[in-house]
C-alpha positions, 0 to 999 in steps of 0.5 A, spaced: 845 617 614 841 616 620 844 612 626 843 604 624 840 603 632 836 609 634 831 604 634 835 602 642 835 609 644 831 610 650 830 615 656 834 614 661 827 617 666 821 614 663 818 621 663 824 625 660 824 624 652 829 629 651 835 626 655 836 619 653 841 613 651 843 608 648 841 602 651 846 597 649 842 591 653 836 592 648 841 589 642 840 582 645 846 580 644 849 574 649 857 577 647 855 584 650 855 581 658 862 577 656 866 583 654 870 586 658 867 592 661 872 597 657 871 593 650 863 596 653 865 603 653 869 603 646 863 599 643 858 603 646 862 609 642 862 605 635 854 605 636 852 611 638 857 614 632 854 610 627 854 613 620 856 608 615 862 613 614 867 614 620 864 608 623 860 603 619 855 597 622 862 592 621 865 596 626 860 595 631 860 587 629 867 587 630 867 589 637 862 584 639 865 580 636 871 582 641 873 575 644 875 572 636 877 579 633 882 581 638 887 577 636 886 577 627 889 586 628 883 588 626 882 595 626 877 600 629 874 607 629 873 610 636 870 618 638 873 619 644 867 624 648 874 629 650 881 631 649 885 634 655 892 637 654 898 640 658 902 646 656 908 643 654 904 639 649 899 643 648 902 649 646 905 645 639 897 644 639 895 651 639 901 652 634 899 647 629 892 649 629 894 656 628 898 655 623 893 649 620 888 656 619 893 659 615 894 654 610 887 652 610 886 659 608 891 660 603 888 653 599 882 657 598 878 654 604 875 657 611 880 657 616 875 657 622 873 650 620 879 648 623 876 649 631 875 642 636 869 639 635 869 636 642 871 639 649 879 641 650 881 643 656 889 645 657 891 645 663 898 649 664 903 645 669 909 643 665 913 650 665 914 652 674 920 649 675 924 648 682 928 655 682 927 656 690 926 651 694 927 651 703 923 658 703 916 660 706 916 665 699 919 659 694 911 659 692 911 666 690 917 666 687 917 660 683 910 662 680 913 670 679 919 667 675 914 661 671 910 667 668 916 672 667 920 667 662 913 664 659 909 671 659 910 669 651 907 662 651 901 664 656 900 669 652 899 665 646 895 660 650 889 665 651 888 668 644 887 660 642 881 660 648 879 666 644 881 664 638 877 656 638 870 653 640 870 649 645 878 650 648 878 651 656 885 653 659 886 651 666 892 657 669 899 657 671 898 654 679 892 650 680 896 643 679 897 637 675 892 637 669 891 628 671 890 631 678 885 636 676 882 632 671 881 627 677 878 631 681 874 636 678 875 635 669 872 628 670 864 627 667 864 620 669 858 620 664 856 625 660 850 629 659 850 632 652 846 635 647 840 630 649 844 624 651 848 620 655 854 616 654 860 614 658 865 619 659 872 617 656 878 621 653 884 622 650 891 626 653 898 629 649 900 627 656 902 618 657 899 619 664 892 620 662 891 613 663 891 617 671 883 618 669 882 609 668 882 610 676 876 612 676 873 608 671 874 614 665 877 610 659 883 615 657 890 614 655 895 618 652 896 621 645 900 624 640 899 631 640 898 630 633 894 625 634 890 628 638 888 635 634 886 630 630 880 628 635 879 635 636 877 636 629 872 631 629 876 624 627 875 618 630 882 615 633 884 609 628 886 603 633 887 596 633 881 592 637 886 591 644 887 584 648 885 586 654 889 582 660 885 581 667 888 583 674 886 579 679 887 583 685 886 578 692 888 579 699 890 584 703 896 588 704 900 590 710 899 595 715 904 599 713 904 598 705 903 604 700 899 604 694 906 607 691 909 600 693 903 596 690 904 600 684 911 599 683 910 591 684 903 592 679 910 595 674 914 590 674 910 585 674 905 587 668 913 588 664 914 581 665 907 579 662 908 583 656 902 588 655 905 592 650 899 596 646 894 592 651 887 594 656 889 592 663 883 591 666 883 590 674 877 585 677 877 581 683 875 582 691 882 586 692 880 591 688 874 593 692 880 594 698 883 599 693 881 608 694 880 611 688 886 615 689 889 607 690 887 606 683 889 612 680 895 611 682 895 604 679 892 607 673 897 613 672 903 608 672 901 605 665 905 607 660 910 605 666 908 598 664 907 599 657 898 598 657 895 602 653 890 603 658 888 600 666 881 600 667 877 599 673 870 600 672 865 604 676 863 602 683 860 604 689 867 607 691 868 610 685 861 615 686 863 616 694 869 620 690 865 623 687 861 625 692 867 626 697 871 631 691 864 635 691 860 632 685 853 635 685 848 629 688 843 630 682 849 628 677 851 621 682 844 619 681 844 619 673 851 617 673 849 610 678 843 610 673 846 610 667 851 605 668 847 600 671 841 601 666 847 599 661 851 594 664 858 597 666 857 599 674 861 593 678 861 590 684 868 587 685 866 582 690 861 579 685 865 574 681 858 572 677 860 580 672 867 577 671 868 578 663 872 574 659 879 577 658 885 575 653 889 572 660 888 573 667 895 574 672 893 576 680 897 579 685 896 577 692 896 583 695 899 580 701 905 579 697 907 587 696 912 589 700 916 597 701 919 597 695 923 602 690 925 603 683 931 605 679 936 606 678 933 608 671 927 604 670 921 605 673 920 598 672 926 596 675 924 595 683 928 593 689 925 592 696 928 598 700 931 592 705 934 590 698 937 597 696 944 598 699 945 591 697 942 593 689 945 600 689 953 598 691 951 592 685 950 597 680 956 602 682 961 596 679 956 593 674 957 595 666 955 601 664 946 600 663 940 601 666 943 596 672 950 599 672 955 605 673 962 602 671 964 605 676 972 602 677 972 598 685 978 603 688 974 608 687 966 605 690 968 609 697 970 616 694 968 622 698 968 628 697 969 635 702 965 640 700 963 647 705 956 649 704 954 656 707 960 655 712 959 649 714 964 642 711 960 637 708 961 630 704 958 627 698 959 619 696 956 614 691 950 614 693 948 621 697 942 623 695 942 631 692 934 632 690 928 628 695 923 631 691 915 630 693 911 630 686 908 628 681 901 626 680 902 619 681 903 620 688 901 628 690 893 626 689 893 620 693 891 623 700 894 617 704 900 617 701 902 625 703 899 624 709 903 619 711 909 624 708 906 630 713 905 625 719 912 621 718 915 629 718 911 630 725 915 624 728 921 625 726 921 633 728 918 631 734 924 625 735 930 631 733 932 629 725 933 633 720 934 634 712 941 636 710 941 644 708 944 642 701 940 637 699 935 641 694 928 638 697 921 640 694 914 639 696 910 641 688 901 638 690 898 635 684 892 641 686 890 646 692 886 641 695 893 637 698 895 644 701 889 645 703 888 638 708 895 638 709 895 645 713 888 643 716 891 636 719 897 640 722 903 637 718 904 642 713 909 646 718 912 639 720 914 638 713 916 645 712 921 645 717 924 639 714 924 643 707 919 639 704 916 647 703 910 648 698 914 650 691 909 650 686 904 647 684 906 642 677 909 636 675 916 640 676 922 635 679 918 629 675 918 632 668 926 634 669 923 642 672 928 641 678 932 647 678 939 648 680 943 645 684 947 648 689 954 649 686 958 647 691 955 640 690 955 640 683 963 641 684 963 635 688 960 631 684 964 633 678 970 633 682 969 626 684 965 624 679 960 621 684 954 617 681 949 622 686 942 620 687 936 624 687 929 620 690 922 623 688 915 620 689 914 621 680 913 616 675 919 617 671 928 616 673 929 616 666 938 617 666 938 625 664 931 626 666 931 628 673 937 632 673 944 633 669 947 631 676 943 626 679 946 619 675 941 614 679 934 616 680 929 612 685 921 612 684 918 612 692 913 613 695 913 621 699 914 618 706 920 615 703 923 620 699 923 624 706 926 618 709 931 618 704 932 625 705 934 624 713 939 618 712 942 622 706 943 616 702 941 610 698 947 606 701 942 605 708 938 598 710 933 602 714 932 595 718 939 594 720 941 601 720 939 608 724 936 613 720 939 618 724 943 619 730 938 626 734 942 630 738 941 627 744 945 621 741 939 617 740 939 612 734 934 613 731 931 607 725 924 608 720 921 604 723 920 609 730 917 615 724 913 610 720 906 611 721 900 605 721 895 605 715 890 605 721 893 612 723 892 615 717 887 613 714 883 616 721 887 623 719 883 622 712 877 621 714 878 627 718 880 632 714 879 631 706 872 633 706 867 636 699 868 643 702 874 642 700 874 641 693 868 645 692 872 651 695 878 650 691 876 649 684 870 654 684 875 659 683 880 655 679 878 659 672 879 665 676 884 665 681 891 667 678 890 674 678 897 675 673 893 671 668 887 674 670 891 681 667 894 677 661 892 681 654 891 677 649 889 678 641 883 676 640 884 675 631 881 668 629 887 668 625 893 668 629 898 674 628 906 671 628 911 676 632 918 673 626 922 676 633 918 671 638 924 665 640 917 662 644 912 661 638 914 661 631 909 659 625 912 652 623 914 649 616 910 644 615 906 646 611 910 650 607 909 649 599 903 644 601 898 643 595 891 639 594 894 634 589 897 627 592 904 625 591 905 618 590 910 614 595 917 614 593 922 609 595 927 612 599 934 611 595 942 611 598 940 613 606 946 615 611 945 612 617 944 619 623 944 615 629 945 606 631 942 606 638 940 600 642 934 598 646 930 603 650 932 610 646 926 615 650 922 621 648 927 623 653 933 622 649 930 624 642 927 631 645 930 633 651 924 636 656 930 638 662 934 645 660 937 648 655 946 645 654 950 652 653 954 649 648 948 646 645 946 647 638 939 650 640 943 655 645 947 658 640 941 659 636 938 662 642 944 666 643 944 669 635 937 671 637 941 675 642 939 671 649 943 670 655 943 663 658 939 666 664 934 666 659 934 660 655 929 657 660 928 649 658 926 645 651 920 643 654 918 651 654 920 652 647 915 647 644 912 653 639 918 655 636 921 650 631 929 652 630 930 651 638 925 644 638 930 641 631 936 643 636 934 640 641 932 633 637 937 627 640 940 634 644 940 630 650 948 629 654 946 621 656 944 620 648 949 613 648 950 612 640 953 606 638 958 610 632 961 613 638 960 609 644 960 613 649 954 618 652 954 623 648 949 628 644 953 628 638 954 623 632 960 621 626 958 625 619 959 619 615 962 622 608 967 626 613 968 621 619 967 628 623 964 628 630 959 633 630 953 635 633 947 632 632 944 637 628 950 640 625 950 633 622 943 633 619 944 639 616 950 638 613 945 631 609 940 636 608 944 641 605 947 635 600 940 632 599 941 625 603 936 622 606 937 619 613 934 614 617 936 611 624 937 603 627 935 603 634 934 596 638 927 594 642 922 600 645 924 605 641 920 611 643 919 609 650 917 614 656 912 621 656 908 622 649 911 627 645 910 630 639 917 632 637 920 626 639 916 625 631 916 632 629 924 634 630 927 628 626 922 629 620 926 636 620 932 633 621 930 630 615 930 623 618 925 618 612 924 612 617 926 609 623 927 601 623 927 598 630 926 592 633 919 595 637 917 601 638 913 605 644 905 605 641 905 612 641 911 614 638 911 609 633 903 613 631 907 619 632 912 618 628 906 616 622 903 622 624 909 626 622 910 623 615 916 618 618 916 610 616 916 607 622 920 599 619 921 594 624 925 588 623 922 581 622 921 577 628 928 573 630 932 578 626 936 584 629 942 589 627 947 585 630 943 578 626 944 581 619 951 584 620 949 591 621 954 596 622 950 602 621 955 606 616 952 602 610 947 606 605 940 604 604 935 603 599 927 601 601 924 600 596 917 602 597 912 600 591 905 603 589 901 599 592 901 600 600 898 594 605 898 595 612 904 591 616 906 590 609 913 587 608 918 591 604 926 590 601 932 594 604 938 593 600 945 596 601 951 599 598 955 593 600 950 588 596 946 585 601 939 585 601 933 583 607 926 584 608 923 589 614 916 589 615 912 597 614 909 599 621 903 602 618 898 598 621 891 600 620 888 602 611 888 609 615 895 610 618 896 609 610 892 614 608 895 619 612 903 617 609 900 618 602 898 626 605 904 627 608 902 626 615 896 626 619 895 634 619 896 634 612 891 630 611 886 634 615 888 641 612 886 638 605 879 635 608 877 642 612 880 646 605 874 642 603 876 639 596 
């Protein structure tokens, strides 16, 4: 059927018919100029998508009328332009759509119907880890060391951009796929097939939100949400509330955008913007970089938005013009988006849109700040740490406190280091770790790193050998400034050397720590610290060492590294002592926002970008020599430990069961609050008394070769091993950190996967409790994948994380929550009950359902499926059953 508004199409230049747009300004509707300039982007989606079938004119309706709907859970279809991926959860991807095109196969259709039918691009930065460190040759050495163990899975990946339309790899060694996409994936506004429209994505990764910086609608996905999109679905989302931040005054000269961030977290958690757009406006936004923003917008999932959007403005096409964007693109993305109303000028208060809310942040107000010790949200002034981390030492075990016993709050440990005797205590900072995209794309931040290492080499202060320190740039183009400004040597000689180019640290890629220091923290059993300028300090993240874990800006991990603790009052105590007996405080080393931003200007310039990423396709010459099979389907190696065809499509048939009640469940797991994709699928190494480790070692594997769960997405058998295989995983049967739980029938304490299996092999169904924010932290499909192989039929929680709750119905798992008021404490939950949930024929959305018990007692929950098509999808069996059956074409 035709689009229902052709009749707004126009051309974009008056005599260019073949290039035109859908002018929203020609629907004459005096709601368009009040809806949040994020609204406008998903409206403008639902318009130029129209069919009547996937998107119908009601759609459309709805989203204008976004000032009554946002509150009434009314649903709405949205066709992102693109999908961008990264390889830990790209390689799942690749591996579903390689095992989708035999099953679609098998049931009698085309298997090439299964391709992207959108732009995907896959950018390789999860696998380098920090192996070597402190070395001119650590760069070489850790990329050689990432492609000997993932040979296999680069492998794969290159057949999938051969095998699939539409599919461009990013190699090992170019950067951090939302760095990347800043400076160089990102459109902006596309120019395709006859039209423009507003750039926008979706990412297997929760930092995606990174792009809203730039005024790119993105947020992060499920991987099996996101394949969906790549097959031509729209996303079934509920139209968000979208909370206004003001942003006013102006900070102090020698605050940081890191420090803006950490005050924008915490302050948004206190807010409650859980499954809401956050849209920034107001004069203070106009002060802001790009990079400023992004880092904002990166730290997203951190306060539970589903999106932080800022509109385009003149700032935002200077940056595009800095990182080397064509001129003749600026001028049709500045034309574009001021013909349809979505370019903004923040100091012009008559554009502000209506919001849900409106909260401010006086910029004024922001201080040096920090935030753990395993939170992100968690945020201390830097005047305020030692005091905060000696609180923590004594305060019950949480995500406050250590239970560490008083008598023991000032243990120290010797220990010899390359000849040399060292201590360690509570607080003694082992990892300072430069990383992540949220700060390493931002230039003032990491020159401000460079010039507090010039000062402090110059004033004679130095980084503890052993205390494992990293510097892994989101792209080349850090190295590149940083080199040319002359910093690069100052932060080498502290040990802040170029390790690699990924998220590494900040994901849990930190490598090994020096034995002799893991044997001093075991010895004394000391809560070490590790500082890294990431998004993430989840407990068990970072390190298996490193129990608190500080986000900070770069210039304060290299400040942390010096003092070699956390317990220190930069403004009362010494830094450091130099060998001239000279007391040395941070104050002496802190460079001004003036004298970086003089350094920036001179030294981040277009030529830059434009050298490094013409050739970014091209570059690594181990990829480049990579042989890869080029059969559209793919042939599966039954020896690989790295890619293995997974089951879940096994048996699969075209006829629809009808949904079954789910009779007499065990209890797996009893949680309580704030259970994360890290401890439900563990990113970090391999345990060598694991589950997974004794599958890889029946395969015939040392440890040495285990490489990390992370790594080993495409294999099924390791990933179910590893599901609740992390060693902070606290379950309430146990009461203790562990990753085991008590097989009910026995009272055994077993592994948790050893105890699923023995429920399976019986035919039990299972189920887990968990308290609020089940499923917070990075997006990760087998955080859903690996309970439903372990045979898990619900989760019934207090609140869920938006995408692993979406992840979990994608994979078939009923997510349930309790009523409003009730919790497992509330009913008498005891979790070594067995439950019955009667689920009827008839399904709702967000439909209320009985639970009943052996023990007699009955309650209602409410079903978690909140959209007609989330519910289509559990009828399936799953999202990607869904679509095998609709690409079978029957």
């Amino acid at each position: 059927m035709n689009n229902p508004f052709q009749h707004i199409v126009e051309p974009l230049a008056p005599n260019d018919s073949h290039q035109c747009f859908y002018n929203l300004t020609k629907l004459q509707d005096p709601r368009y100029d009040r809806l949040p300039f994020s609204i406008r982007v998903l409206l403008e989606s639902a318009v130029r998508n129209c069919d009547e079938f996937l998107v119908k004119r009601s759609d459309v309706e709805s989203i204008l009328n976004w000032k009554k709907t946002q509150t009434q859970t009314v649903e709405v279809p949205f066709r992102p332009a693109r999908v961008i991926l990264q390889d830990f959860t790209g390689v799942p991807a690749v591996v579903d759509f390689a095992a989708m095109r035999d099953a679609v196969m098998k049931l009698g259709g085309d298997p090439e119907k299964i391709n992207p039918v959108c732009p995907a691009d896959l950018v390789i930065d999860h696998s380098i880890q920090v192996d070597f460190n402190r070395k001119s040759d650590s760069l070489q050495k850790n990329q050689d060391l990432e492609f000997d163990r993932n040979k296999e899975r680069f492998q794969f990946l290159k057949w999938g951009s051969k095998a699939f339309r539409n599919m461009r790899i990013i190699p090992p060694g170019s950067g951090i796929v939302h760095q990347v996409n800043l400076e160089y994936l990102a459109r902006v506004v596309f120019n395709q097939d006859g039209y423009y429209y507003p750039d926008s994505l979706v990412g297997t990764d929760s930092h995606t939100t990174m792009i809203d910086g730039l005024g790119v609608l993105g947020w992060g996905v499920g991987g099996i949400e996101a394949e969906a999109v790549m097959l031509g679905q729209p996303i079934s989302m509920v139209l968000p509330e979208v909370v206004g931040y003001k942003l006013h005054g102006t900070p102090d000269k020698l605050i940081t955008s890191t420090d803006i961030v950490l005050t924008v977290t915490k302050d948004l958690r206190q807010v409650g913007v859980v499954g809401k757009f956050v849209e920034f406006f107001g004069p203070g936004v106009a002060q802001l970089s790009i990079a400023d923003r992004a880092t904002i917008a990166n730290m997203c999932p951190e306060y539970g938005a589903t999106a932080a959007f800022f509109p385009v403005d003149n700032v935002s096409i200077q940056y595009l013009e800095q990182t080397g964007r064509e001129p003749e693109k600026l001028a049709y993305i500045t034309k574009y988006l001021k013909a349809v109303g979505m370019y903004r000028d923040y100091n012009d208060a008559s554009q502000d849109p209506d919001f849900t809310k409106v909260v401010e942040l006086d910029l004024s107000t922001v201080v040096p700040c920090c935030s753990g010790p395993k939170r992100p949200q968690d945020r201390i002034p830097v005047s305020y740490m030692k005091k905060d981390f000696e609180n923590c030492l004594g305060e019950k075990q949480g995500f406050k406190g250590f239970q560490v016993a008083p008598d023991r709050h000032n243990t120290i440990v010797p220990f010899q280091y390359n000849d040399t005797e060292y201590s360690l205590s509570h607080g003694s900072v082992v990892i300072a770790a430069i990383t992540s995209c949220t700060n390493t794309s931002n230039p003032s931040v990491m020159l401000g790193a460079g010039l507090l290492a010039k000062k402090a080499i110059e004033l004679g202060l130095s980084v503890k050998p052993y205390i494992k320190t990293s510097l892994s740039p989101g792209s080349g183009v850090v190295t590149y400034y940083l080199k040319k400004s002359g910093v690069m040597n100052y932060l080498a000689q502290l040990g802040f050397e170029v390790v690699g180019y990924g998220c590494m640290t900040c994901i849990g890629n930190s490598g090994p720590l020096p034995e002799p220091v893991v044997e001093a923290i075991t010895k004394g059993d000391l809560v070490a610290a590790g500082v890294l300028s990431g998004n993430r300090n989840f407990e068990g993240r970072v390190h298996p060492n490193t129990r608190a874990n500080y986000l900070a800006s770069p210039p304060l991990v290299i400040a942390y590294a010096i003092a070699g603790t956390v317990r220190i009052d930069f403004e009362r105590e010494p830094i450091a002592v130099n060998s001239n007996g000279q007391e040395i405080f941070l104050r002496d080393i802190w460079p001004t926002r003036n004298e970086i931003q003089a350094v920036e200007r001179e030294f981040v310039i277009p030529s830059m970008f434009k050298e490094v990423y013409e050739k970014i396709e091209k570059v690594n010459e181990r990829w480049n020599s990579l042989i890869a099979p080029s059969d559209k389907l793919y042939t599966w190696d039954t020896n690989s430990t790295y890619i293995k065809s997974p089951p879940f499509f096994d048996g699969l048939t075209m006829k629809l069961q009808p949904p079954s009640s789910i009779n007499d469940a065990y209890v797996l797991l009893n949680f309580g609050d704030s259970v994360t994709t890290d401890h439900i699928s563990p990113a970090g190494n391999i345990a060598r008394n694991s589950p997974a480790a004794r599958y890889l070692t029946s395969r015939g594997l040392t440890p040495r070769d285990f490489n990390s769960y992370g790594s080993r997405r495409g294999n099924d058998a390791v990933m179910a091993r590893g599901t609740f295989a992390n060693i902070r995983l606290f379950n309430k049967f146990l009461n203790k950190q562990a990753p085991q739980t008590i097989y009910l029938p026995t009272g055994e304490t077993l592994d948790v996967f050893d105890a699923a299996e023995r429920y399976q092999q019986a035919g039990i169904p299972l189920l887990i409790l968990a308290g609020k924010e089940y499923g917070s932290g990075s997006s990760r499909d087998w955080a859903a994948k690996g309970p439903f192989l372990l045979g898990i039929k619900a989760v019934l929680a207090e609140s869920y994380e938006r995408i692993h709750r979406s992840n979990l119905v994608g994979m078939g798992v009923i997510p349930l929550e309790y009523l409003p008021g009730q919790t497992a404490d509330s009913l008498g939950l005891t979790g070594r009950e067995r439950y019955t949930i009667i689920i009827p024929g008839q399904l709702t959305p967000r439909m209320k359902v009985d639970v009943k018990l052996d023990t007699g007692k009955t309650f209602q929950v409410q079903m978690r499926f909140d959209t007609d098509v989330e519910l289509a999808y559990f009828h399936h069996g799953g999202i990607l059953n869904y679509m095998i059956r609709k690409m079978s074409g029957k």
